[in-house]
LUMNU-708681 format. One record per residue: z, y, x of N, C-alpha, C in turn. Coordinates in steps of 0.05 Angstrom, whole numbers, padded with zeros to 5 digits, always signed. Atoms other than C-alpha are relative to their C-alpha. Layout:
<torvos>
ZYXZYXZYX...
</torvos>
This chain:
<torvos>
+00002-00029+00000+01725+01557+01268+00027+00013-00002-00027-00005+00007+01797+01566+01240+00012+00004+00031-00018+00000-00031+01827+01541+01307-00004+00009+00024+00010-00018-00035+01781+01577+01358+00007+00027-00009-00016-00027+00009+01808+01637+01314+00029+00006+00007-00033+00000-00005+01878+01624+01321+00004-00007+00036+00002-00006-00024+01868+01608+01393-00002+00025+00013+00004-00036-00012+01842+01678+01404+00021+00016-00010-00029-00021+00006+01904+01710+01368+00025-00009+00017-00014+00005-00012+01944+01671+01407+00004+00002+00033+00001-00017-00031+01920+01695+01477+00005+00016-00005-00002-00016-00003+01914+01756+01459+00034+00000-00007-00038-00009+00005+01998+01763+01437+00008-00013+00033-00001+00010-00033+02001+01718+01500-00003+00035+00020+00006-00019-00028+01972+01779+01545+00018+00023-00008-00016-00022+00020+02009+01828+01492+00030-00001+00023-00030-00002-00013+02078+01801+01519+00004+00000+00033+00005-00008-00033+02056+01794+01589-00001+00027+00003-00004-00025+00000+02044+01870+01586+00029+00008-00005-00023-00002+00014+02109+01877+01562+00024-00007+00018-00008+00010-00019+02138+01834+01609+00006+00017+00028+00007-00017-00022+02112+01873+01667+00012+00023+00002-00012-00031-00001+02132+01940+01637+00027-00002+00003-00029+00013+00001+02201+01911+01630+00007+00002+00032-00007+00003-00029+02206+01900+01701+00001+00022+00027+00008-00034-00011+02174+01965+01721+00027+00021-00003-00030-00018-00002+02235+01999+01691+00019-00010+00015-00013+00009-00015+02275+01960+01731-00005+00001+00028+00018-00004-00025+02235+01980+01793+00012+00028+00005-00009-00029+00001+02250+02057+01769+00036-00003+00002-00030-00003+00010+02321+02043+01754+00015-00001+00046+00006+00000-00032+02324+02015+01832-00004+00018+00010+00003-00021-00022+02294+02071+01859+00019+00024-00006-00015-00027+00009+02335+02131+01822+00035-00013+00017-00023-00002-00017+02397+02090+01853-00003+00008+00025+00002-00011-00040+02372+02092+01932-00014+00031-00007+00000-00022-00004+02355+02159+01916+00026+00020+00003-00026-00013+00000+02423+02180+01892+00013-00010+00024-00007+00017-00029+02456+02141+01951-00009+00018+00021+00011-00031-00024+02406+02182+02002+00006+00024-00005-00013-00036+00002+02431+02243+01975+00038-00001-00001-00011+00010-00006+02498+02220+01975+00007+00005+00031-00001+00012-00025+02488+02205+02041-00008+00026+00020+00017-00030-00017+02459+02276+02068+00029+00023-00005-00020-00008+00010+02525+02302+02033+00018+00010+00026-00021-00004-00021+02572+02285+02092+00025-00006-00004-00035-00003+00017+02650+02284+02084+00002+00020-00007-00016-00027+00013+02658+02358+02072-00016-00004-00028+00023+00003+00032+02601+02349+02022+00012-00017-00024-00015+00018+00008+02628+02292+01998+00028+00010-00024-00032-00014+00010+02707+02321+01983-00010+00021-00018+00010-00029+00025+02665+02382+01951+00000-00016-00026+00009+00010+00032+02628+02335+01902+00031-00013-00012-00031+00010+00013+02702+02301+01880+00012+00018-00004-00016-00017+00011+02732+02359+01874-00011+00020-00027+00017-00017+00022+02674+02392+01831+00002-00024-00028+00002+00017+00014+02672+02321+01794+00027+00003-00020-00028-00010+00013+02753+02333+01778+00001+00019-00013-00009-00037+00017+02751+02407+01752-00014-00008-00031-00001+00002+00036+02755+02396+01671-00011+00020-00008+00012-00018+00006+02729+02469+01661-00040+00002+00013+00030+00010-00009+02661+02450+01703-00019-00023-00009+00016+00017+00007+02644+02389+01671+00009+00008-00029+00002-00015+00031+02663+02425+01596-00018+00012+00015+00017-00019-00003+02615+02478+01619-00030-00021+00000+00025+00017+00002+02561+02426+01640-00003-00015-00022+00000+00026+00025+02574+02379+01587-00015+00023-00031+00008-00022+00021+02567+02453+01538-00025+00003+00004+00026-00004+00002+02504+02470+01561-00021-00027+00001+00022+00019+00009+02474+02404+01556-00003-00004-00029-00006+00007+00022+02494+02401+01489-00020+00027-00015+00019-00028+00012+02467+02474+01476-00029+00005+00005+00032+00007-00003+02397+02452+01508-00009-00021-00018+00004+00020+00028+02396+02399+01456-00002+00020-00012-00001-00022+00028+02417+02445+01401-00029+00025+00000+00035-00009-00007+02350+02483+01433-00023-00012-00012+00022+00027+00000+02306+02433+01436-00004-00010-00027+00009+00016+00031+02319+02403+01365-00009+00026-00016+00009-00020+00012+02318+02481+01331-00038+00000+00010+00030-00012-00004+02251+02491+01367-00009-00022-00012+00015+00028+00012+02223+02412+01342+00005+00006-00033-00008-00003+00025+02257+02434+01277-00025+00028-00015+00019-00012+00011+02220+02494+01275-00041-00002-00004+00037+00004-00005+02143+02467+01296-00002-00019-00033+00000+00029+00033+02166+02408+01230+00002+00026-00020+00005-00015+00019+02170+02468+01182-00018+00025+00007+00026-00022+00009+02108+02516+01204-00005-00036-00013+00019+00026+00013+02075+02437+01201+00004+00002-00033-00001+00001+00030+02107+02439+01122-00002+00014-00014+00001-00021+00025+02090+02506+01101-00033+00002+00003+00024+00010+00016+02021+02487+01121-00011-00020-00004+00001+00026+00019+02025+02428+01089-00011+00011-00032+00002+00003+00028+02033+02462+01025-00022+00023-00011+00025-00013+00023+01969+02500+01023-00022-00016+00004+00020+00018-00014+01924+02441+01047+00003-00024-00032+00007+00020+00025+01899+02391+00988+00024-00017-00006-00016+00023+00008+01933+02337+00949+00003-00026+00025+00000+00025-00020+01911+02283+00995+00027-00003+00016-00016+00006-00018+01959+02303+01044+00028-00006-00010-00035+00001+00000+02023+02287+01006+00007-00016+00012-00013+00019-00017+02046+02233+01050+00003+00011+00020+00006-00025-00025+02039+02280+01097+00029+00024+00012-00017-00024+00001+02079+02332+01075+00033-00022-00007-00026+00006-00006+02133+02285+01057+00014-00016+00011-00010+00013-00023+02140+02249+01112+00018+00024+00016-00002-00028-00013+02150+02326+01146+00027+00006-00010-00041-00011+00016+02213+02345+01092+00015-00027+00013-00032+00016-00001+02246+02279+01104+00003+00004+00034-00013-00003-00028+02245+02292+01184+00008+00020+00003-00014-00023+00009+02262+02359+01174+00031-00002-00006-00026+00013-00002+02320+02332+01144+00009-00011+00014-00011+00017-00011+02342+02284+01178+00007+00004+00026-00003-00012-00025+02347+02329+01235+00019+00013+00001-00014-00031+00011+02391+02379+01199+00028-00016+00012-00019+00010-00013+02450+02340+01206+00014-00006+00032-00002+00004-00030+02446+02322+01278+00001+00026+00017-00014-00023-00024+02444+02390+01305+00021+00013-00017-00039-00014+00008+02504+02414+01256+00019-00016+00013-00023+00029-00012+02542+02355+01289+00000+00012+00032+00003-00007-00028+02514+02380+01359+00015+00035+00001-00014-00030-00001+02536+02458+01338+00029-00006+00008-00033+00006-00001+02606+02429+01331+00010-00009+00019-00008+00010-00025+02609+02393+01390+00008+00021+00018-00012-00012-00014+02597+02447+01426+00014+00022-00007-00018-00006+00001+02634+02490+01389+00030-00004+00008-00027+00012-00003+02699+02455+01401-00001-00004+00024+00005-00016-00025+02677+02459+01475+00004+00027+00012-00011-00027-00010+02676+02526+01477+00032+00007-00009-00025-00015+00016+02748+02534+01435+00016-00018+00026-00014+00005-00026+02767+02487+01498+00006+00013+00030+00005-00020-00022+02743+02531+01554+00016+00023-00008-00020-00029+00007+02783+02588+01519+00029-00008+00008-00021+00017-00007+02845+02537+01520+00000+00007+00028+00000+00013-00033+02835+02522+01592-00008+00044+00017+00003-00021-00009+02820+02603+01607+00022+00014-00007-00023-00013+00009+02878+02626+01570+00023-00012+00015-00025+00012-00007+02922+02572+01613-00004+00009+00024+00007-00002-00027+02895+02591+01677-00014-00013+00013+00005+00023-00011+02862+02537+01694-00034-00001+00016+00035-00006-00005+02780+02565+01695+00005+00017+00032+00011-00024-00017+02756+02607+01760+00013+00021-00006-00006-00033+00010+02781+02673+01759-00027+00021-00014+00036-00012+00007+02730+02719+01720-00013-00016-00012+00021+00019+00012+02706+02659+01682+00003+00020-00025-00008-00005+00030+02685+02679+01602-00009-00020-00009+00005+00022+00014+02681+02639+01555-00027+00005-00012+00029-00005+00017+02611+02626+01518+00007+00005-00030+00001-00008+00034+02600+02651+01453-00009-00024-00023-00005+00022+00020+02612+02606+01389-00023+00003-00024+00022-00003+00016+02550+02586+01348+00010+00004-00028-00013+00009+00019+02563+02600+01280-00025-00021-00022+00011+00034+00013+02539+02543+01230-00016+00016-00021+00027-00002+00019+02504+02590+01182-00009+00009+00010+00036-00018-00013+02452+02632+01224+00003-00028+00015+00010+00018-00015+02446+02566+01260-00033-00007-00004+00040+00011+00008+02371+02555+01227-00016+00026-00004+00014-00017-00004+02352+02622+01227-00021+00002+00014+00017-00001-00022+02326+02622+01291-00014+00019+00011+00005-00027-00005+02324+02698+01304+00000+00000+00030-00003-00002-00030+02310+02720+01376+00020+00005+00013-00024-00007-00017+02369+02754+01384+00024-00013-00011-00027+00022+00007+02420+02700+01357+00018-00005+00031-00011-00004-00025+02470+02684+01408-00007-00031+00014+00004+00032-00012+02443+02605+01410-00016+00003+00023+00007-00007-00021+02404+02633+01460+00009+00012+00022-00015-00010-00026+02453+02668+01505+00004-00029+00014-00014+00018-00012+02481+02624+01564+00019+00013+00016-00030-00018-00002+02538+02679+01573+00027-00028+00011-00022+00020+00004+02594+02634+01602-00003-00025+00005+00006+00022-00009+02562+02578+01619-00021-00007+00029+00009-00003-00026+02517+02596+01676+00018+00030+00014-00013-00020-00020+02566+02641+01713-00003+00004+00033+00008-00007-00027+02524+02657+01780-00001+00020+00011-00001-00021-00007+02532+02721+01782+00030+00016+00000-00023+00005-00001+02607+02723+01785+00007+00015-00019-00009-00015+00033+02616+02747+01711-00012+00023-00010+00016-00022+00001+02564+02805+01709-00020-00023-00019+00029+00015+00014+02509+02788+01656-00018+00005+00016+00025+00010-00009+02453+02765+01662-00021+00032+00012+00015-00017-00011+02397+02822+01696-00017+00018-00034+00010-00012+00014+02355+02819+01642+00008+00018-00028-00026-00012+00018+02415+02836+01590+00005+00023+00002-00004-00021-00010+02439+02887+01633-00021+00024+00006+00011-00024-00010+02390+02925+01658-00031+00002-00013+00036-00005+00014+02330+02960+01616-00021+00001+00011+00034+00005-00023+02272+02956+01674+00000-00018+00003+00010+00020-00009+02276+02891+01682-00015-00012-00035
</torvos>
């Protein structure tokens, strides 16, 4: 009885790692395809296309700017996850005893979050005090501005009109005119 037991736990981890196996390989299927994709596009490019992307790849003020707003879509992304973990802990704390594992599972991720986007503020702060560098030397677009610098205490506020929400300076499509809805009260 013992050993037709342990037989059966031992297929089943058997089919466990076979699953496992498989998925393993699958990413490697995806990984494959996202290169011949890049490659075909690449490849639709051309030479002028081409010389463009190397020359856009070179400009130090374009990949600070990209590199800023990835950093500032993080710094998004964790405030907003930061904020859904504390409604979750304020109603935590009108819901029974039971749930204390609950609730303090909730504070310690809470925490443990805090740090990582003050680390991510700074990053891109020190990004933007670069783009000022690099605008003050000449070096940006003409008409570039610089984006506005998060500061580290309203960073958890999370007021609407904070400026972590501007992207002033970092999406410059409209050749240095704000944004529409900034500018103009009908829209």
């Amino acid at each position: 009885m013992a050993t037709q037991k342990s037989l059966e736990n031992y297929e089943s981890r058997l089919e466990e790692l076979e699953k496992d196996l498989l998925h393993g390989a699958s990413d490697q299927q995806w990984i494959r395809c996202f290169k011949q994709a890049l490659q075909k596009q690449k490849a639709t490019l051309g030479v002028n296309g081409l010389a463009d992307l190397a020359i856009l790849q070179s400009n130090s003020y374009l990949q600070l700017c990209v590199h800023a707003l990835a950093i500032k879509t993080q710094i998004q992304d964790h405030l907003c996850q930061r904020k859904f973990e504390l409604e979750r802990l304020e109603c935590s704390y009108r819901q029974t005893v039971s749930e204390q594992r609950l609730q303090n599972h909730t504070e310690t991720s809470v925490k443990q979050h805090e740090p990582g986007i003050v680390k991510l503020s700074t990053n891109y702060n020190n990004m933007c005090l670069q783009m000022v560098a690099l605008i003050q030397q000449g070096k940006a677009p003409q008409g570039s501005m610089a984006p506005v610098l998060i500061p580290r205490d309203a960073l958890f506020k999370l007021d609407v009109d904070d400026d972590i929400w501007q992207d002033a300076g970092l999406e410059d499509d409209t050749g240095g005119l704000p944004p529409a809805w900034l500018a103009d009260e009908k829209v």
